[in-house]
C-alpha positions in Angstrom: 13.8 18.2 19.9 16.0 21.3 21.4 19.4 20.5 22.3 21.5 22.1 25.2 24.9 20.1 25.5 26.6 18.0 23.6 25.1 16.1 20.7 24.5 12.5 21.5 27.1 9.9 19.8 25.9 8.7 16.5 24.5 5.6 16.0 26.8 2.6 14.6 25.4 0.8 11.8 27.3 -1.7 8.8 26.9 -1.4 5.2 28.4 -3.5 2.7 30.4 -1.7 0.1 33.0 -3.6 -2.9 32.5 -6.8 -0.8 33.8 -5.7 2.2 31.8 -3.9 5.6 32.7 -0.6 6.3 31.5 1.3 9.8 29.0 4.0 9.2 27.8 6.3 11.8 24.1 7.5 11.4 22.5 10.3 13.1 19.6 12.6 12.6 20.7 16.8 12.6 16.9 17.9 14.2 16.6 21.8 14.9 18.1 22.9 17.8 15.7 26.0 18.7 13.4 25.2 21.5 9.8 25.3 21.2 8.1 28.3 22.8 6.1 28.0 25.5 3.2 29.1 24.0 3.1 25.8 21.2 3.4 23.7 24.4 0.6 25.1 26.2 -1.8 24.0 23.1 -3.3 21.0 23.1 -1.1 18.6 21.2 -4.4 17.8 18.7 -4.3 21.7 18.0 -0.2 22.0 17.8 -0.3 19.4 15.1 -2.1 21.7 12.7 0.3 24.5 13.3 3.5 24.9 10.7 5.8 26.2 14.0 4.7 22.2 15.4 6.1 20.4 12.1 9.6 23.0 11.9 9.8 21.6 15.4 9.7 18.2 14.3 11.6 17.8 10.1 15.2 17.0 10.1 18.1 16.2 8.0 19.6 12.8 8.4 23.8 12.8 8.2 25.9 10.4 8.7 30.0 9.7 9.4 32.0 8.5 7.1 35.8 8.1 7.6 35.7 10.6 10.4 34.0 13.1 8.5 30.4 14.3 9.3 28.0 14.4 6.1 25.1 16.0 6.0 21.9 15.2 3.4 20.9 18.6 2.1 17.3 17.5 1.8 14.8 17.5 5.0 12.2 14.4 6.2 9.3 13.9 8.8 8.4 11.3 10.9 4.3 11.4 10.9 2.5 8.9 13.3 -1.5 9.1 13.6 -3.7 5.9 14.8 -1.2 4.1 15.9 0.4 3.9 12.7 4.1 5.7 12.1 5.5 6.6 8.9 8.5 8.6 7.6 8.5 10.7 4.5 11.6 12.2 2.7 10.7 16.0 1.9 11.5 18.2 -1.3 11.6 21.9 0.3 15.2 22.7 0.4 14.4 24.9 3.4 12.8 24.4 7.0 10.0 27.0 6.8 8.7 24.9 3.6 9.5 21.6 4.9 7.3 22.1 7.8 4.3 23.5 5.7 5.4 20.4 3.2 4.7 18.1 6.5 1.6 19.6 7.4 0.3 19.3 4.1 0.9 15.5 4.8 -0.5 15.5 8.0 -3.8 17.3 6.8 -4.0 14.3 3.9 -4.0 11.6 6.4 -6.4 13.3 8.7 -9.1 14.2 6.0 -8.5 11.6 3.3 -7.1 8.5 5.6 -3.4 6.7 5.1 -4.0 5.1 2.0 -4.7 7.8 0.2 -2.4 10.0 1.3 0.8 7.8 0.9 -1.0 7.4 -2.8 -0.7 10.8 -3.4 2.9 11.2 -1.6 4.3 8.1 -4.1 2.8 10.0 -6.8 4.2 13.3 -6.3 7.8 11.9 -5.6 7.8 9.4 -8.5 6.8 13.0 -10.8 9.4 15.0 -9.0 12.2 13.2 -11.0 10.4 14.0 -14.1 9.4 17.6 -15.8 6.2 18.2 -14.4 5.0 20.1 -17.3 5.5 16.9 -20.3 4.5 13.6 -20.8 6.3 10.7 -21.9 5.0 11.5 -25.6 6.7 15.1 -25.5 3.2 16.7 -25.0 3.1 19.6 -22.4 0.9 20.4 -19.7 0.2 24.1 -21.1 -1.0 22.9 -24.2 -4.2 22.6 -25.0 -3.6 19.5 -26.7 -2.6 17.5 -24.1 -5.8 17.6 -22.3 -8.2 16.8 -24.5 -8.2 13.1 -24.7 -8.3 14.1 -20.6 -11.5 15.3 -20.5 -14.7 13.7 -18.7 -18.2 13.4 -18.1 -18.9 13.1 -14.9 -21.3 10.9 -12.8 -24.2 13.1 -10.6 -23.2 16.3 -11.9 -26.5 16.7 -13.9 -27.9 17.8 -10.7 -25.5 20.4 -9.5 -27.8 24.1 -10.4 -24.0 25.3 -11.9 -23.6 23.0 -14.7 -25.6 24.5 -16.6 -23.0 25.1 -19.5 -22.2 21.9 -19.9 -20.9 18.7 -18.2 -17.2 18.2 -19.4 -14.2 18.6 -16.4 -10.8 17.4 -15.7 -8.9 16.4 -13.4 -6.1 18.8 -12.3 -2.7 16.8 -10.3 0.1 18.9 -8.7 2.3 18.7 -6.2 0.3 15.8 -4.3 -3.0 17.5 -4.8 -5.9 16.8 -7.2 -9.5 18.0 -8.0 -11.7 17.7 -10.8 -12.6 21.1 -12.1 -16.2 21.4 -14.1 -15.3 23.3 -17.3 -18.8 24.5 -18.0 -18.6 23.6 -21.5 -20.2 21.1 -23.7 -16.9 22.1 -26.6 -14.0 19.9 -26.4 -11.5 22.3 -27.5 -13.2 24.9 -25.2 -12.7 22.7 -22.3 -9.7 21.5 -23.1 -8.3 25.5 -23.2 -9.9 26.0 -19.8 -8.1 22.7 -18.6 -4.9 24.4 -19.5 -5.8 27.3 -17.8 -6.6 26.1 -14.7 -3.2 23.8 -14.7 -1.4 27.3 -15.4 -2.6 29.0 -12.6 -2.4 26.3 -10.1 1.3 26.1 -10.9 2.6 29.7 -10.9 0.2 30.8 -8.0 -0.6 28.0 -6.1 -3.6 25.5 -5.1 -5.7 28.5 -2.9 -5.4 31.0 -5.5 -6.8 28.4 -8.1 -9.7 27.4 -6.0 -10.8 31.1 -5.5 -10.9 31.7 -9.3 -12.1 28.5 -10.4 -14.9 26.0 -9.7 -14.4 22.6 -7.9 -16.1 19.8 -8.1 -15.9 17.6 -4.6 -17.7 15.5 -2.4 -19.5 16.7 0.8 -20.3 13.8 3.1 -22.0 14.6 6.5 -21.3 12.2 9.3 -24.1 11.2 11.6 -23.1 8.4 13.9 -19.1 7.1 14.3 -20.1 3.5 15.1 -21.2 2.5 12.9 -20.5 5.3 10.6 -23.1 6.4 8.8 -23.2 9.4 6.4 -24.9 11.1 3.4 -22.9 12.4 0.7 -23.4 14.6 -2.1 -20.9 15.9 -5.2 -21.2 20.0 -5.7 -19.4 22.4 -7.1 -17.2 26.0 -5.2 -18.1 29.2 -6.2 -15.3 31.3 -7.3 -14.5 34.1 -4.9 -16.0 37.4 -7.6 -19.1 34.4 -8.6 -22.5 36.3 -7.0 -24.5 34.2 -5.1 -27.4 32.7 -6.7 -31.3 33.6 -5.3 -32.1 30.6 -3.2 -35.2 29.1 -3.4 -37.2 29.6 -0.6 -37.9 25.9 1.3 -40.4 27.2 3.6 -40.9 30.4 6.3 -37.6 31.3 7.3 -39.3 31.1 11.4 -39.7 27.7 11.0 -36.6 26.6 9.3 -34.4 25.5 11.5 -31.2 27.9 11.8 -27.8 26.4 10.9 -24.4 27.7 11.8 -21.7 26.5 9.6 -18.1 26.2 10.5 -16.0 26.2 7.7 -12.5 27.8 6.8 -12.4 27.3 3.4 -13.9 31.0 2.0 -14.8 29.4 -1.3 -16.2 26.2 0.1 -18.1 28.3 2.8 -19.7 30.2 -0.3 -20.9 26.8 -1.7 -22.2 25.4 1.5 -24.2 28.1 2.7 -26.1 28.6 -1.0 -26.8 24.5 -0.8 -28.1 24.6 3.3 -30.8 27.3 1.9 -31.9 25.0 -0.7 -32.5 22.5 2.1 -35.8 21.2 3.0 -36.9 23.1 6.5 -33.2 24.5 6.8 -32.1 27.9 6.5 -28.0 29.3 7.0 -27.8 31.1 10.0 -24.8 31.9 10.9 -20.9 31.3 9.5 -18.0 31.0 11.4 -13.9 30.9 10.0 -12.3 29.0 12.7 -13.7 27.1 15.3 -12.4 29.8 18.2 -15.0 31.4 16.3 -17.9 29.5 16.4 -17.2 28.8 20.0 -17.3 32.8 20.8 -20.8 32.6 19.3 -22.7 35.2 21.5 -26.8 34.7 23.0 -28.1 36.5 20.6 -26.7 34.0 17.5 -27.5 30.8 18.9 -28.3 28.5 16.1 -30.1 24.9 16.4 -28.4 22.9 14.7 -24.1 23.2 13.8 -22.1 21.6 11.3 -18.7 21.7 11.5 -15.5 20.8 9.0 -13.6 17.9 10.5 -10.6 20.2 9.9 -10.3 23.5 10.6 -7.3 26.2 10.0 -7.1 26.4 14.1 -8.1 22.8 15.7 -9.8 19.6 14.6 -14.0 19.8 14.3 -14.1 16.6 17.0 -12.8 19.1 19.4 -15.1 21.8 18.3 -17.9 19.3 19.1 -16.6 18.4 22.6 -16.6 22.0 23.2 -19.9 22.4 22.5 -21.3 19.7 23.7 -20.2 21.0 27.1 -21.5 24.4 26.7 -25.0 23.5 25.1 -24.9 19.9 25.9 -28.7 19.5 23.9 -27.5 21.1 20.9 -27.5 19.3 17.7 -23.8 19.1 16.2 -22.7 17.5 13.9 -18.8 17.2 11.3 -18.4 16.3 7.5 -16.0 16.8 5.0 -14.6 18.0 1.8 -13.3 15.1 -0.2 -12.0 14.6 -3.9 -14.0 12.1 -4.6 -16.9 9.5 -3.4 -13.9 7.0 -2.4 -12.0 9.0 -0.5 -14.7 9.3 2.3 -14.7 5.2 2.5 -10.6 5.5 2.5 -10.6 8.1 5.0 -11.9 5.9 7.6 -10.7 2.6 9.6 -11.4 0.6 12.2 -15.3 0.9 12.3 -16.0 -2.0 14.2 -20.0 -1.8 13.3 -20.1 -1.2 10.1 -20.6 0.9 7.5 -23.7 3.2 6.2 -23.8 5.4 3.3 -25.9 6.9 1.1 -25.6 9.1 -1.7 -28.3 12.0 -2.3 -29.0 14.8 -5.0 -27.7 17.9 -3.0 -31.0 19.5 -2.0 -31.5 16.2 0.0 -28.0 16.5 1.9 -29.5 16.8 5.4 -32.0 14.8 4.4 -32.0 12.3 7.7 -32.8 14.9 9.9 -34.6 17.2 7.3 -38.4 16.9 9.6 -37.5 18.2 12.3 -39.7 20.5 14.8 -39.1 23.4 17.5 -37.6 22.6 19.7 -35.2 20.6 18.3 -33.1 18.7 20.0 -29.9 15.9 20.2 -32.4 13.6 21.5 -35.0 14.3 18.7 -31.7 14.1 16.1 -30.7 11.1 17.2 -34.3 9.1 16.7 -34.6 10.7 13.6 -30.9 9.5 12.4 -31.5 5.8 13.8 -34.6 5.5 12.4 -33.6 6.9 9.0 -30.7 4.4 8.5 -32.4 1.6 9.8 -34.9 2.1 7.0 -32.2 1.5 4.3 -31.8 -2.0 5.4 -35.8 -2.7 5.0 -35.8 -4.4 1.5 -38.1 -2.4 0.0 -41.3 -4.2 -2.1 -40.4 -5.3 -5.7 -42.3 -2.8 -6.9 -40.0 -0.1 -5.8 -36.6 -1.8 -6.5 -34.5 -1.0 -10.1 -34.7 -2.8 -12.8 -30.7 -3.6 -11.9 -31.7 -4.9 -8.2 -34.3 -7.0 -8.7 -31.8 -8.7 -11.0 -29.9 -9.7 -8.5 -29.7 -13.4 -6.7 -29.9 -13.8 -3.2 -27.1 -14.7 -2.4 -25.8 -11.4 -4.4 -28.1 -9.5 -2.0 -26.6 -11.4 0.9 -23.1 -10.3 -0.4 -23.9 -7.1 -0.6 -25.6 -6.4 2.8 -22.1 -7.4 4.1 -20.1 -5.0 1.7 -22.6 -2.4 2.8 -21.4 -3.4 6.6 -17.7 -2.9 6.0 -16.7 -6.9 5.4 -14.1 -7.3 3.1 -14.0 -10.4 0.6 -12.5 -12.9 3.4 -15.0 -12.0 6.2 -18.1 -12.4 3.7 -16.7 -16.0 2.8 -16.3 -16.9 6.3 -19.8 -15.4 7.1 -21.3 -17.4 4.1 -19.3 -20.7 4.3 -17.9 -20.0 0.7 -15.0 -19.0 -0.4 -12.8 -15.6 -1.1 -12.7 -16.3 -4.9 -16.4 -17.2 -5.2 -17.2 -14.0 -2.9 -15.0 -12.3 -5.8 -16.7 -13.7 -8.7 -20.4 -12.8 -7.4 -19.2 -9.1 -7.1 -18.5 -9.0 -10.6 -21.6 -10.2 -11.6 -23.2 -7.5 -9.0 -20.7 -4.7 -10.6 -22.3 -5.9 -14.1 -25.9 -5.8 -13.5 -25.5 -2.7 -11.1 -23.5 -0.8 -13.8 -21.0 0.1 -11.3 -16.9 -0.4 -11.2 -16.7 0.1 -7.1 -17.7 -1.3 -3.8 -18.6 2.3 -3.1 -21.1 2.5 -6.1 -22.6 -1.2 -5.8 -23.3 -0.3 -1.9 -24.9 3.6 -2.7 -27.2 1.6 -5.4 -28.5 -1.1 -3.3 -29.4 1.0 -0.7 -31.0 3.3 -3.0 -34.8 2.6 -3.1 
């Protein structure tokens, strides 16, 4: 970190150069400021969202040749999370950016899981060589053309109260980043000039500024046990920031709805959630809190009965929210989820379940649907039965009567292979659990992908377990 003295001595290393090995000295140039003593009084789980942390923690690699010290203009980060260490070359040419640049990264991996992040990092460095603004074909990004044979209908959006306008969106990249925006048109050209628009504004004002003038579609999953994990999910779409809230429904007497704070710093994602936690059945919103600091202030007189938390927030992690609270009201339902791009990127997001896996898609009125009968007093106890027994159920094979035309389709040993996928196995543990083998495992899952109607593991599990 800090230095004080002298510099340590390079590290000696050979390279081959013209057929002949020539002595190279490396070293790493880190910043010499010290960190204050406030960062190191934060937990290190809270320092690590913190841009002062990561300026603490880029540097710019040099090295010696013939006696002369060279420095690399550009800066890099060594990230390690679960046990896992990676380093990743940086494009902000100064330290301030490289540090938010690194955070950025950090955030990824935390919400969205290695593999997607290093996805998205590969991405954005093999486009940084490249105009962003063309294709190949000499196309550019701000016209209209360009997205039109980009456009989409997509999946489970039919049921999202917004879409009324129609069901085309696209899917926005930049910069590592990328959402699928609903265009709220069923005119391709129309759609295809909003695309443009949206690209425009995320470029010259950024990803926040975008997201509080235009809708988002993305994935809200709601985690109810870590091991094994099980979760619902549900795709809806953010308000923009000057949108008006629409009149909820009501789903019962708001005294006997439970009350639900919500912890979320997102402003236009906190819109969103609150209008879709009054359209749930027996809930009602509360109470909404910025930053966990926040929620953990709460005072007597806004005690709520049941807490959902972001897994990330702009000031600590939502596990650490929860370990607060569970010391402070230990009998208080609490539970995290997250804001994803897409259905997959929960699934990615997550590793080393040892027990499994338990998932289930639901229309977004049905979100909190495993603990959605519950009574005063409600408690973790009462939450917990409730979420056992609710996921146990999705393993009953239900009667014939009420499986799809698609399931009762399938053989049994396709259901067999399935009730592993939907346990976490991958190919080589489902052939050693059924004494077949990987590539007869693989060919039974296309067969399930063909009558399902699916193209993921994702989708094949959600429809089985569908009754």
């Amino acid at each position: 970190m800090g230095s004080t003295g002298a510099s340590p001595s390079p590290a000696k290393c050979s390279t081959r150069r013209n057929g002949a090995l020539s002595n190279l000295a490396m070293s790493k140039l880190r910043p010499s400021d010290s960190i204050s003593r406030d960062l190191l009084k934060t937990p290190l789980r809270r320092r690590k969202m913190l841009p002062e942390y990561w300026r603490q923690r880029v540097f710019q690699n040099s090295f010696t040749r013939n006696g002369k010290l060279i420095k690399v203009t550009g800066w890099s980060v060594k990230i390690q999370h679960n046990g896992k260490r990676t380093s990743f070359s940086l494009e902000s040419e100064n330290r301030e950016d490289a540090a938010r640049e690194a955070l950025d990264i950090f955030t990824a991996i935390l919400n969205r899981g290695w593999a997607a992040a290093l996805r998205d990092y590969k991405t954005r460095m093999a486009s940084s060589t490249a105009a962003d603004s063309e294709e190949p074909g000499g196309v550019p990004k701000t016209d209209p053309r360009y997205w039109i044979p980009r456009l989409l209908h997509r999946k489970h959006n039919e049921s999202i109260e917004s879409n009324e306008g129609g069901n085309f969106s696209a899917r926005i990249h930049h910069d590592g980043l990328a959402y699928y925006f609903p265009l709220s048109t069923d005119s391709r050209d129309a759609a295809a000039e909003k695309a443009m628009r949206v690209y425009q504004t995320v470029v010259k004002h950024g990803w926040d500024t975008a997201s509080q003038m235009f809708s988002r579609e993305v994935t809200v999953a709601v985690f109810w046990s870590a091991n094994p994990l099980g979760y619902t999910y549900t795709t809806l779409f953010t308000r923009p920031a000057d949108e008006e809230p629409k009149q909820s429904n009501d789903s019962g007497s708001s005294h006997t709805n439970l009350r639900v704070a919500l912890i979320e710093g997102d402003a236009s994602a906190r819109k969103m959630l609150t209008h879709w936690i009054d359209l749930q059945k027996g809930f009602r919103n509360f109470t909404c809190y910025g930053t966990g600091k926040e929620a953990l202030e709460m005072t007597r007189e806004r005690l709520p009965e049941l807490v959902l938390v972001n897994r990330t927030l702009p000031d600590m992690l939502g596990q650490e929210v929860l370990a607060q609270i569970n010391i402070l009201r230990p009998d208080l339902p609490a539970f995290t989820y997250g804001i994803y791009e897409d259905s997959d990127q929960v699934y990615y997001s997550f590793s080393g379940v040892s027990a499994g896996y338990a998932m289930r898609r639901r229309p977004p009125k049905n979100l909190l649907e495993p603990i959605e009968s519950g009574t005063r007093p409600y408690s973790k106890t009462q939450a917990g039965l409730q979420i056992q027994q609710y996921f146990q159920n999705l393993f009953r094979k239900p009667p014939s009567s009420q499986e799809s035309p698609e399931q009762r389709g399938l053989t049994p040993r396709e259901h067999e292979i399935l009730d592993c996928v939907s346990k976490g196995y991958v190919d080589k543990e489902i052939a050693a659990r059924l004494g077949i083998s990987p590539w007869t495992v693989h060919g039974h899952l296309k067969n399930i992908y063909d009558k399902l109607r699916v193209r993921t593991r994702t989708e094949a599990v959600v429809k089985y377990l569908s009754k």
